[in-house]
LUMMAR-337934 format. One record per residue (C-alpha): residue in one letter; x, y, z. Coordinates in Angstrom, 2 decimals. Layout:
N
("A"; (X; Y; Z))
...
END
This chain:
282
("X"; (101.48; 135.39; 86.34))
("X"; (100.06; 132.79; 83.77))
("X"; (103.65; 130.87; 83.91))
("X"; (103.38; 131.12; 87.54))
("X"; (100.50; 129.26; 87.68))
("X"; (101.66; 126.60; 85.30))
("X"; (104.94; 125.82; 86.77))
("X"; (103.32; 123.30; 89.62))
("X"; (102.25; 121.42; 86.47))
("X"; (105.61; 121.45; 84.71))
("X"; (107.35; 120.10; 88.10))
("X"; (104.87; 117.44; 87.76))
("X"; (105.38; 116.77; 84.45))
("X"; (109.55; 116.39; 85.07))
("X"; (109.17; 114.43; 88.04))
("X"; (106.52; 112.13; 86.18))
("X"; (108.95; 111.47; 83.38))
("X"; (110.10; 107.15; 84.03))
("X"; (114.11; 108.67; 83.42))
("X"; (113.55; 111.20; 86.26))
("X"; (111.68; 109.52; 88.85))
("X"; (113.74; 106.05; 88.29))
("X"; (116.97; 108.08; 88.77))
("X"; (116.44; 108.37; 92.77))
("X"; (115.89; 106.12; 95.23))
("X"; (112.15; 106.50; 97.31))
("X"; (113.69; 107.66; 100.23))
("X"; (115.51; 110.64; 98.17))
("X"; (112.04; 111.76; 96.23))
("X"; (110.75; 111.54; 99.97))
("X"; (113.70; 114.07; 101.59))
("X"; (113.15; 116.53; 98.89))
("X"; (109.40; 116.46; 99.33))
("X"; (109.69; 117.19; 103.05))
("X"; (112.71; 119.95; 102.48))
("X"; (109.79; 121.66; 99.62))
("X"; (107.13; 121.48; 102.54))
("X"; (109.56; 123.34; 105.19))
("X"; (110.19; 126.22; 102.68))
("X"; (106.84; 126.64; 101.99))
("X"; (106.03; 126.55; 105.43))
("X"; (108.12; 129.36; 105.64))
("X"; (107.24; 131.33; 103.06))
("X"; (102.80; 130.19; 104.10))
("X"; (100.66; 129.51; 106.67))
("X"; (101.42; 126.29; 108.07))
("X"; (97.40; 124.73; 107.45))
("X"; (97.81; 126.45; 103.94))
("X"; (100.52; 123.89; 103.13))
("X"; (98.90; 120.98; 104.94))
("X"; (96.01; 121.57; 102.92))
("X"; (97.93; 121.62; 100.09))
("X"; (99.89; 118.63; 100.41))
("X"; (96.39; 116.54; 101.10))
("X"; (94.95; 118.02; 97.96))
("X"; (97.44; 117.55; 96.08))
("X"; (97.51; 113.59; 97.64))
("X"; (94.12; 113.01; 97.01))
("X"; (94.45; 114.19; 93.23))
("X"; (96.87; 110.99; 92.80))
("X"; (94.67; 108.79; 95.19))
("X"; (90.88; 109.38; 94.19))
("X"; (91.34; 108.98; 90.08))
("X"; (92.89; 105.67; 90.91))
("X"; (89.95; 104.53; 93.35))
("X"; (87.62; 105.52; 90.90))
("X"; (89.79; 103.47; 87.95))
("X"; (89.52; 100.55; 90.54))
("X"; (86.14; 100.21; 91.66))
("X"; (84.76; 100.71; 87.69))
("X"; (83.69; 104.26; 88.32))
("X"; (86.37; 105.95; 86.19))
("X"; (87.32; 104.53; 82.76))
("X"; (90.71; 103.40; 82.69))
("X"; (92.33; 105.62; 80.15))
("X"; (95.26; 103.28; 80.08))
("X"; (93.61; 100.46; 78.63))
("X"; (93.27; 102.92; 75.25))
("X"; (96.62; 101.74; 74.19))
("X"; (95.64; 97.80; 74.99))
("X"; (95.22; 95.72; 72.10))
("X"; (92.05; 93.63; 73.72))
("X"; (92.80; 90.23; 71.89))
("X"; (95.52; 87.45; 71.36))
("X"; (97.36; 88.95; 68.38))
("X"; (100.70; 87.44; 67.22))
("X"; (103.44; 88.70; 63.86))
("X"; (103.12; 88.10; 60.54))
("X"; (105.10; 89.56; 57.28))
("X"; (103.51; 89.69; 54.33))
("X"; (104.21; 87.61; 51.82))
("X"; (106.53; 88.47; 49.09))
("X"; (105.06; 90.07; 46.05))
("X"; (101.91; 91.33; 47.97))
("X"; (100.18; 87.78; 47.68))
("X"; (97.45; 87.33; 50.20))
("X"; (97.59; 83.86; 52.77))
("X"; (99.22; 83.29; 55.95))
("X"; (103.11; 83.34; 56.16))
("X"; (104.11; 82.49; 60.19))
("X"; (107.29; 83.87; 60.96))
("X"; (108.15; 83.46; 57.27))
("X"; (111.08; 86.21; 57.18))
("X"; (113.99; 86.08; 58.74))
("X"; (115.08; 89.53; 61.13))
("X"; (117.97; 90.43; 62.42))
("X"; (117.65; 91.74; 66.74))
("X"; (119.82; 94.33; 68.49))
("X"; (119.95; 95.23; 72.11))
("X"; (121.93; 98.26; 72.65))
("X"; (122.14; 100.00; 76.04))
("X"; (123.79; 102.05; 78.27))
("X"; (124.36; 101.10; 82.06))
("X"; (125.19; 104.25; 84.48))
("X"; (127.44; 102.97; 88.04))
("X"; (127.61; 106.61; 89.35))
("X"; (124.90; 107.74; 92.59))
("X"; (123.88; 110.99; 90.29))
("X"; (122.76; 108.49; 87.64))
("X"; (121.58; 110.89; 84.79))
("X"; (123.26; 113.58; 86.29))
("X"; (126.24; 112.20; 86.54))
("X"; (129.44; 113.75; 83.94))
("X"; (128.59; 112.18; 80.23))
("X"; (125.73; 110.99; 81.12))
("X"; (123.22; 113.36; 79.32))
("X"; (126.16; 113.76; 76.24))
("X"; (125.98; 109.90; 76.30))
("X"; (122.35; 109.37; 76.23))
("X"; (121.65; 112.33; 74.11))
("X"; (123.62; 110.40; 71.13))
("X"; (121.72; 107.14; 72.21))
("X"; (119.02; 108.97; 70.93))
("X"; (120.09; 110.16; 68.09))
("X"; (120.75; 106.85; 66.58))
("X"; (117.28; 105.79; 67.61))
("X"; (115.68; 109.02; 66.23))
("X"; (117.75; 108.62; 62.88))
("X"; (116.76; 104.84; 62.47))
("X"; (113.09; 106.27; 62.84))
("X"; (112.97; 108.84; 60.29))
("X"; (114.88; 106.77; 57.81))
("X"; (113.70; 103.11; 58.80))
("X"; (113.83; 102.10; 54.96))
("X"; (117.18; 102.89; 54.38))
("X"; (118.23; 101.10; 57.62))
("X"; (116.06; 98.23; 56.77))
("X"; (114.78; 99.03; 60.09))
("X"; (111.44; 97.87; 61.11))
("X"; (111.03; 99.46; 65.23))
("X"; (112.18; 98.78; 68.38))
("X"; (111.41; 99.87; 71.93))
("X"; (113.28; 101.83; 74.04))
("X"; (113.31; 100.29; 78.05))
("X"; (114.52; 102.01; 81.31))
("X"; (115.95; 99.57; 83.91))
("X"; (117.85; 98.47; 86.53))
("X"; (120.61; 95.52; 86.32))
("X"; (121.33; 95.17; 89.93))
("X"; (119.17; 94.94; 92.45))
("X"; (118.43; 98.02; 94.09))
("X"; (115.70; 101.17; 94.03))
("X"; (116.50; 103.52; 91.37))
("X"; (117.49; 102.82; 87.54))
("X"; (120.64; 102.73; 86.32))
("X"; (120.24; 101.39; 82.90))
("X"; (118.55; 102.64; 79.14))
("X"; (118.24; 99.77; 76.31))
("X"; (116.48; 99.61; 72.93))
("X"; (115.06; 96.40; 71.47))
("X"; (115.12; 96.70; 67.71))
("X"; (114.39; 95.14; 65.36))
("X"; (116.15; 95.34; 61.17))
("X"; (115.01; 93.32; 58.05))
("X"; (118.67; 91.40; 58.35))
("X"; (122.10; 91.32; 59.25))
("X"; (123.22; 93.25; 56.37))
("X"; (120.96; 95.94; 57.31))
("X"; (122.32; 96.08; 61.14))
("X"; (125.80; 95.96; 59.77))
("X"; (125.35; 98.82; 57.15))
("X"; (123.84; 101.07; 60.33))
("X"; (126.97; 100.23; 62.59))
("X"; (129.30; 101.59; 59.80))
("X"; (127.21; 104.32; 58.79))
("X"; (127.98; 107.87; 59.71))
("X"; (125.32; 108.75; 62.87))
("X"; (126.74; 105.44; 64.57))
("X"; (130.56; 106.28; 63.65))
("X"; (130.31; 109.80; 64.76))
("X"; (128.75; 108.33; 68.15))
("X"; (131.76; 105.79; 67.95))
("X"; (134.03; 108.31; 67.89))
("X"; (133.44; 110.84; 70.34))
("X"; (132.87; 107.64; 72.60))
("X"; (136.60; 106.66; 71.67))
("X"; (137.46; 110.10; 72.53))
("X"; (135.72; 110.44; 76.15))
("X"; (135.83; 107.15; 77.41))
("X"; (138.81; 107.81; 79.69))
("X"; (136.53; 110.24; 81.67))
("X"; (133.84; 108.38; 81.81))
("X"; (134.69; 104.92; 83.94))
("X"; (130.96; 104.85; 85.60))
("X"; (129.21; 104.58; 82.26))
("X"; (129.57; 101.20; 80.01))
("X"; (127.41; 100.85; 76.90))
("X"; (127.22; 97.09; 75.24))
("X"; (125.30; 95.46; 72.52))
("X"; (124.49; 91.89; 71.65))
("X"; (123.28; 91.04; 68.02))
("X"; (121.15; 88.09; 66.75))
("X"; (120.65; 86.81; 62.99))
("X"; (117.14; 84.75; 63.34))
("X"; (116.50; 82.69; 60.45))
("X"; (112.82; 82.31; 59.08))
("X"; (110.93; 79.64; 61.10))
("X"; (112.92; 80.07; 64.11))
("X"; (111.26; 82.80; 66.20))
("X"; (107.39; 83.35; 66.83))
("X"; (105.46; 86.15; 69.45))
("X"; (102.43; 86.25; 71.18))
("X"; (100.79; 88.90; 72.68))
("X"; (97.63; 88.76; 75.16))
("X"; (95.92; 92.16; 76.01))
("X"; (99.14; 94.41; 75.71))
("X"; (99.84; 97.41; 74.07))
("X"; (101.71; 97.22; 70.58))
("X"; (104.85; 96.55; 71.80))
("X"; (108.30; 94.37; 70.70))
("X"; (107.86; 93.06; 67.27))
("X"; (104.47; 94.03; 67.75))
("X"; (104.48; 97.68; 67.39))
("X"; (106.83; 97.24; 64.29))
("X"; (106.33; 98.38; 60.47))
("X"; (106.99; 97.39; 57.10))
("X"; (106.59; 99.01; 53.76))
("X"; (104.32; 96.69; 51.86))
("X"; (104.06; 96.06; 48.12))
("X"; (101.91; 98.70; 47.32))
("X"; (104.26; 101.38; 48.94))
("X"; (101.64; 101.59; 52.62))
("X"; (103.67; 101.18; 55.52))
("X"; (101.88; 98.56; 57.51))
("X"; (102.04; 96.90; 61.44))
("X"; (103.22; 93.35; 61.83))
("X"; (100.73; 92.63; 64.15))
("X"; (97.64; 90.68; 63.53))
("X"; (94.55; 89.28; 65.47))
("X"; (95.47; 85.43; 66.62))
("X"; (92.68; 83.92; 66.15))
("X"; (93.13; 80.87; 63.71))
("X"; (94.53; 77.70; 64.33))
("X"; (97.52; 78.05; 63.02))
("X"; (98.92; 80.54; 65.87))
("X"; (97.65; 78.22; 68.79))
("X"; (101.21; 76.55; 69.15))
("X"; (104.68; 77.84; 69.07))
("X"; (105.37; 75.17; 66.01))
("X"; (102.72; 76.61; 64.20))
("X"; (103.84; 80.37; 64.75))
("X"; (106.92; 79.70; 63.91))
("X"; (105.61; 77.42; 60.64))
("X"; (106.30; 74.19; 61.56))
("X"; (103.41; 72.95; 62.06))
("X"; (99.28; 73.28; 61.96))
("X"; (99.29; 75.11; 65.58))
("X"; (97.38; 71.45; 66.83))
("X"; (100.54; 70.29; 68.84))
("X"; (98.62; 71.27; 72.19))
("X"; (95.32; 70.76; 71.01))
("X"; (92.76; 73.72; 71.90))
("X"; (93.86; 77.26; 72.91))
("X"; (92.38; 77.78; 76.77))
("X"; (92.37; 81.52; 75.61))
("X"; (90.17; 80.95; 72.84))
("X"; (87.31; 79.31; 74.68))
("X"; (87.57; 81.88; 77.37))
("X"; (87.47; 84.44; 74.72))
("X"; (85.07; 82.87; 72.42))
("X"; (82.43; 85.94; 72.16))
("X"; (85.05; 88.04; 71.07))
END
């Protein structure tokens, strides 16, 4: 009885997940709801369902009135850093000052586009996405032997249309060297290889990559009132063994200008940040 009541909430919580509910068009979510409504109409008296279907409309509806109109605290803005915060390595040895993009990284994009109406459910596509993950998970739990500092994995679309076809990660390595030893080491061959072995099968699903070897002083971030995300949510072991975020509050000078995040320059190029004197009690 007790997993009887829950399964309404574990529907919920499948149809909820972004790679689900991306993976139909509207109009498809909207044919399956009405088909559900007719069998349970069936099965219940008609006003029983209506009654259902309102309540369980208003349970989406009122929480986000409520969020709107200031009456219900926005849970969502938990995970929003409330400032201007930009990147910053530490410098070498542990020494303490300000070091603006003062290490070079090394960025991979790595995805996965689907061309097939089933989308996820289309042959491959969960054995293909399954070992997606796996590289990501195995770049997580070993990030320093990977030299790998994060990344972000993003569900898309790449053509224009109503359901997602697409699932890319935006990561981030210490260098070059580091992305290279990864693409020859064994979790990436073995993905190679079954790849090599299926492709043939698989026509509707293309996977690609592109690589890029920033030098120091040649990239910079900014981030106003966003989550931890990008560069921003990534980590470095520090001198004195702590692994530690990259990102830190914005506030001085020196970050007010793209020359001076990227150390070229005093962050004066533009003269004052608008976002600072709109900001200034905080």
């Amino acid at each position: 009885m007790l997993r009887l009541l829950k399964l309404p909430q574990t529907v919920v919580l499948i149809i909820d997940n972004p790679t689900v509910a991306g993976n139909f068009r509207p109009t498809t979510w909207i044919v399956f709801g009405a088909l559900i409504f007719q069998l349970l109409a069936c099965i219940f008296p008609y006003r029983f369902v209506v009654s259902i279907t309102i309540g369980a409309l208003l349970l989406r509806l009122i929480p986000a009135l409520l969020v709107s109109y200031g009456l219900l605290t926005n849970l969502e803005l938990q995970e929003v850093n409330p400032y201007k915060a930009s990147v910053m390595f530490p410098r070498p040895g542990g020494s303490s000052g300000l070091n603006p993009s003062g290490e070079g990284i090394a960025l991979l994009i790595l995805g996965i586009r689907i061309s097939h109406p089933l989308g996820i459910l289309a042959p491959g596509a969960k054995a293909t996405g399954d070992l997606f993950r796996s590289l990501v998970e195995d770049l997580d739990a070993h990030p320093s032997e990977h030299g790998w500092l994060g990344g972000s994995l993003i569900n898309g679309r790449t053509r224009t249309g109503l359901k997602n076809d697409h699932l890319s990660i935006i990561g981030y390595f210490k260098t070059m060297e580091d992305l290279h030893k990864f693409a020859h080491g064994p979790m990436h061959r073995n993905a190679w290889n079954w790849w090599s072995a299926n492709v043939k099968s698989m026509p509707h699903i293309g996977i690609y990559h592109e690589a890029y070897d920033v030098p120091a002083n040649h990239w910079e971030a900014i981030y106003l009132q966003t989550p931890s995300i990008g560069l921003g949510r990534c980590k470095i072991k520090s001198a004195d063994g702590q692994w530690r975020n990259l990102l830190i509050d914005a506030k001085h000078e020196i970050w007010r200008s793209s020359a001076g995040r990227m150390g070229r320059g005093e962050g004066k190029t533009f003269g004052d940040d608008p976002y600072l004197r709109l900001n200034v009690s905080n």
